[in-house]
N, C-alpha and C positions, 0 to 999 in steps of 0.2 A: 704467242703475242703478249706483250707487255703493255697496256693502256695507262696512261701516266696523265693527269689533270694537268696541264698548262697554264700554272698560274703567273708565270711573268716577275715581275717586279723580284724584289733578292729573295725570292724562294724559290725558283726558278734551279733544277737539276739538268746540265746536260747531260746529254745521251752519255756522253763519255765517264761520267762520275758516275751513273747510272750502273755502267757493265764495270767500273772498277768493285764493285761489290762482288768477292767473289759467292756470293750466293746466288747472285742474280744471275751473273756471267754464264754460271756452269749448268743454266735451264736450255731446253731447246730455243726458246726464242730469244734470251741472251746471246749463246753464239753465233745465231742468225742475225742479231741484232733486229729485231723484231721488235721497235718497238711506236706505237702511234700513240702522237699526243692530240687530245681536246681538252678545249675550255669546260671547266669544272662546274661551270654556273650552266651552261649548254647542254651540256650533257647530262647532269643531274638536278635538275634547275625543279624537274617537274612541272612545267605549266605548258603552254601551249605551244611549245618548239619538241616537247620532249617530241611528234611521232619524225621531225626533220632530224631530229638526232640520232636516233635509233635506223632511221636511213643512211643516215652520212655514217656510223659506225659500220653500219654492217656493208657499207661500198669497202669503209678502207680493209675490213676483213678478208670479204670476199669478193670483192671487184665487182663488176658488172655482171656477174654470172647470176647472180639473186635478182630473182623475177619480181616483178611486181608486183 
């Protein structure tokens, strides 16, 4: 899996510029295209959303299967 900050405005990489890196390309989760974006402030933000983040990341990892 690839985790990539979604910061929007002209810094903003798509997927596809992403996998044109062939170093990227040629990892297991390159090929699979494996790759989830979050907000960079959300996710690393630290403050009272971090334990909602660390939820929402580990759903998009592994789905519904992680217990509560």
């Amino acid at each position: 899996m690839i985790l990539v900050m979604d910061r929007g405005d002209n810094h903003a990489t798509v997927d596809k510029e992403l996998l044109a890196n062939k170093a990227i390309a040629s990892t297991p989760a390159g090929e699979n295209k494996a790759i989830i974006r979050m907000g960079g402030q959300y996710l690393l933000g630290f403050g009272p959303r971090t334990a909602s983040a660390v939820r929402d990341l580990s759903k998009r990892l592994y789905g519904d299967a992680v217990s509560q």
